[in-house]
N, C-alpha and C positions, 0 to 999 in steps of 0.2 A: 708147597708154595702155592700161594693164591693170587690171582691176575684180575685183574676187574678192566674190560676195555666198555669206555663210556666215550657212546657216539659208535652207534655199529649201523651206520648208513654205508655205502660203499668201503671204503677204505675199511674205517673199525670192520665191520663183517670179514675182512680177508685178512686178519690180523685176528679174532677170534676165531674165526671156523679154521685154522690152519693151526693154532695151539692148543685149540680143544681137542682136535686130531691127531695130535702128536701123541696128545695126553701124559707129556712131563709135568703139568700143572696141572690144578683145578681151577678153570677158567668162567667166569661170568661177565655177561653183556647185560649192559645197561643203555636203554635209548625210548626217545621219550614215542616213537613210533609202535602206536599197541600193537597193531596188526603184525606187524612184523616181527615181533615179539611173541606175539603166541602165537605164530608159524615157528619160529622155533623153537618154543618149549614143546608143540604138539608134535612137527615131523623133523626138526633137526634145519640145521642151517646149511641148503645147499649151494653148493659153488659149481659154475661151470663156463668152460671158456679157459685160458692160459692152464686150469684146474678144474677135475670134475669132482667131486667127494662130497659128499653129505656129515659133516660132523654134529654132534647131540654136545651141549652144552647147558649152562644156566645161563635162563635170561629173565628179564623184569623190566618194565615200567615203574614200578615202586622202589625209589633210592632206603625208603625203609627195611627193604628185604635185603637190601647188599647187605653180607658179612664184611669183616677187617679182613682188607687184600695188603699183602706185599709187597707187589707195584700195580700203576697203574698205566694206561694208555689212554691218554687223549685224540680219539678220532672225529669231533665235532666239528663241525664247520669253526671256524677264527669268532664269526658273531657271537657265539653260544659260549664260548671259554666261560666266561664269569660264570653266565648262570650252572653251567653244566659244572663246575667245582665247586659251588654253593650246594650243588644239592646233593653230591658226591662225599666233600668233605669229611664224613665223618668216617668213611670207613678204613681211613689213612691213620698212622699215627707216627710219633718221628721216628721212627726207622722205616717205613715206608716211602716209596718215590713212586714220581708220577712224570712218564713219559708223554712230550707232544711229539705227535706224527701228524701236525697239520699245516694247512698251508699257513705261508705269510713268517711277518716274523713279530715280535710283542704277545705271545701267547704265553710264553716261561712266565716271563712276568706276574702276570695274571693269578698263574697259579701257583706261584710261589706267595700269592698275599694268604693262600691256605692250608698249604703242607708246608713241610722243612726240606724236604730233599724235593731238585726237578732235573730233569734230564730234556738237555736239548735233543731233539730229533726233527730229520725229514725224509721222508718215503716218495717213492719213484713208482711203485702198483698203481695200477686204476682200476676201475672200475663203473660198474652202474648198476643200479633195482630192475630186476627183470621183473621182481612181484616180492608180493610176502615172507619171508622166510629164504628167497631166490638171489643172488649176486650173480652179476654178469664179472665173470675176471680177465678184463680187458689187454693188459700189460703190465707185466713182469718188471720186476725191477728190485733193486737192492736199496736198503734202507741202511741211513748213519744215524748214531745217535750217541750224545758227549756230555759231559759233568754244565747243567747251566752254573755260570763261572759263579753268580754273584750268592747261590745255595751252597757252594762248597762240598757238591755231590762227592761222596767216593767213588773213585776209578773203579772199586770193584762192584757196587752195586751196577753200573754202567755196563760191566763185562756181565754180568750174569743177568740180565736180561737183556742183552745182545747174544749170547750161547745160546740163551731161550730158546727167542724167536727164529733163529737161525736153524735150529735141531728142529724145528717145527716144517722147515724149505720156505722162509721166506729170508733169504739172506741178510744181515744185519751186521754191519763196520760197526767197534766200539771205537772213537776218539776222543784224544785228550781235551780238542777245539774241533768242535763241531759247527762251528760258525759259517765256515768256507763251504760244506755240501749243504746248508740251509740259506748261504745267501746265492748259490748255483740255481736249488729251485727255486729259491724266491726270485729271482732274474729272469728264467725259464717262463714260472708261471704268469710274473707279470707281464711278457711279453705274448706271450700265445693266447691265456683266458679271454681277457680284452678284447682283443681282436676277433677272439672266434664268438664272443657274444654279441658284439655291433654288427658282426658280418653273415652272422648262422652256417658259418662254413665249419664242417669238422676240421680237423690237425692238418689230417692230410693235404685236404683242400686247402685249405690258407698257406698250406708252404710251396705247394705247386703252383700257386696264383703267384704270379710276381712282386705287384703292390703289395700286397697284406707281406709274403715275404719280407720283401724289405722292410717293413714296419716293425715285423719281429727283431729284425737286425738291429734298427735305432731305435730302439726299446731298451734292447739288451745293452748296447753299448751307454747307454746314459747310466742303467746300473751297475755297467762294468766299474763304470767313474765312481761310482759313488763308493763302492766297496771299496776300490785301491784307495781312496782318498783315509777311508774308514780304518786302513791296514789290515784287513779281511781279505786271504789268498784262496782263490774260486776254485773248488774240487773238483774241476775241467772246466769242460766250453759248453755254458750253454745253448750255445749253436747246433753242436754235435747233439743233445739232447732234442733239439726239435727235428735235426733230420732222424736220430733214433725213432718219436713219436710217428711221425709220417711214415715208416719202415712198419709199423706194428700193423698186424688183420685187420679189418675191420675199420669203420667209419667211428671211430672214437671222441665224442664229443666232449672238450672241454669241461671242468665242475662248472665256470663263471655261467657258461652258456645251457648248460643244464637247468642252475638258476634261474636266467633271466626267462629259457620257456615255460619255467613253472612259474613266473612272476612271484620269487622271493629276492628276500636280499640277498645280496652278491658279497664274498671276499673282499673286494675291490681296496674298504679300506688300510686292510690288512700287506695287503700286494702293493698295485702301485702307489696308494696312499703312503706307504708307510717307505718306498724309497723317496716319494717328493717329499717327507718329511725328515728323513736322515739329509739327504740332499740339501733342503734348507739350514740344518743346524749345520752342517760343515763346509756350507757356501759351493755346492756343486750343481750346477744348473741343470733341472730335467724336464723342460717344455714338451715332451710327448709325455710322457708320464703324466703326470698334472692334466697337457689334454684328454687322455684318455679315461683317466680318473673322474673329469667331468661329465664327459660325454656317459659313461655307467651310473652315475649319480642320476645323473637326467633320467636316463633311461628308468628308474627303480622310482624317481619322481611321478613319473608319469604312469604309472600303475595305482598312484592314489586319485588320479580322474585331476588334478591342479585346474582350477578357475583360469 
């Protein structure tokens, strides 16, 4: 079996160096960061932090050197989906499927305009670049992933690369409706990223701050609405996941706020863009969302210098 994980920035990287190491598969990374890239084809892709291990895999820059994989893992940022299946594309064929492990949600979509099989997924790991070839691994966590409904995925390709990655120690739920643990993070994420980008406080810090606290609260609770409205049942509290977050080692910063200190584009439309937009087609009203949505717009504005 062959695995191609495209987008081996944090996340993709602990999803590749964890089943290259396993070595049930023959694994390859694909990410458009050279450096990083030929740090691990020269000394191997180290992890350290929640994992220490060094695994030796294939990687590339050049989407010409991918061989035909038999599934794949989407770990790109939400912005990149298109291009990153565009350039991907060919090494699928229909009986191949392609898993998203990223944030937000309208990413299936995307890549169902290029393969026949997609697999919903969302992951709870973090991470961040310590350097080249280097992943910092942040926080542990258990990943779901389910038949995207409108591809008519098999249940059992679903099961076998959740066994995968599972056999590899990164735990992996296969479900029938994967909707409820992907709109969990997406409620999660849009309420912590946000905030911890406007505010530059890590996890920890914004939950122990009172204000910002509570603003995770009425975050969450606007996407609580919009999901119940949706008939989407939340695969717990996202609450409990931000005291979980705050519990973890270490000064953990946010992706959104990662982002915005490197002045790139942000998730944002993906997150809470994409609840004030369910939200509007099913008349659910989410006035922090939308404000916050703004306020990160501005923000990402204001890095092209605006007259």
């Amino acid at each position: 079996m062959r695995v191609c994980v495209i987008g081996c920035g944090a996340v993709g990287s602990l999803f590749a160096a964890h089943l290259a190491h396993a070595g049930e598969a023959e694994i390859w990374a694909y990410d458009v960061w050279k450096e990083h890239v030929e740090a691990i084809r020269k000394d191997g892709l180290k992890l350290s932090g929640a994992a220490d291990f060094t695994a030796r895999l294939n990687a590339t820059s050049d989407p010409a050197e991918l061989p035909h994989c038999d599934y794949g893992i989407l770990a790109t940022k939400a912005i990149h989906t298109r291009s990153a299946m565009s350039q991907t594309a060919h090494i699928f064929d229909e009986n191949s499927a392609v898993c998203s492990v990223q944030n937000g949600v309208g990413n299936e979509e995307i890549i169902a305009e290029k393969v026949r099989y997609v697999i919903r997924g969302t992951t709870f790991p973090a991470g961040h670049p310590i350097g080249p070839g280097h992943i910092g691994f942040d926080i542990k966590g258990d990943t779901w992933i389910g038949p995207f409904e409108p591809t008519n995925t098999p249940m059992e390709k679903v099961a076998e690369l959740a066994w995968l990655i599972t056999r590899s120690g990164m735990n992996t739920i296969a479900l029938k409706d994967a909707r409820g643990a992907q709109w969990t993070k997406l409620i999660f994420n849009a309420a912590t990223n946000p905030v911890g980008a406007l505010t530059s406080l890590h996890h920890g810090a914004a939950t122990r701050f009172e204000p910002t606290n509570q603003l995770f609260h009425d975050l969450i609770a606007e996407g609580e609405a919009v999901a119940k409205k949706l008939g989407i049942e939340l695969h717990g509290d996202p609450r409990e996941l931000v005291q979980k977050g705050a519990r973890a080692p270490g000064k953990h910063k946010a992706s959104m706020l990662q982002d915005v200190l490197a002045k790139r584009r942000t998730e944002v439309d993906f997150m809470n863009g994409a609840i004030v937009e369910w939200g509007q087609k099913i008349g659910v009203p989410t006035p922090l969302n939308h404000a916050v949505w703004q306020l990160i717009k501005g923000l990402e504005h204001s890095w092209k210098d605006p007259e």
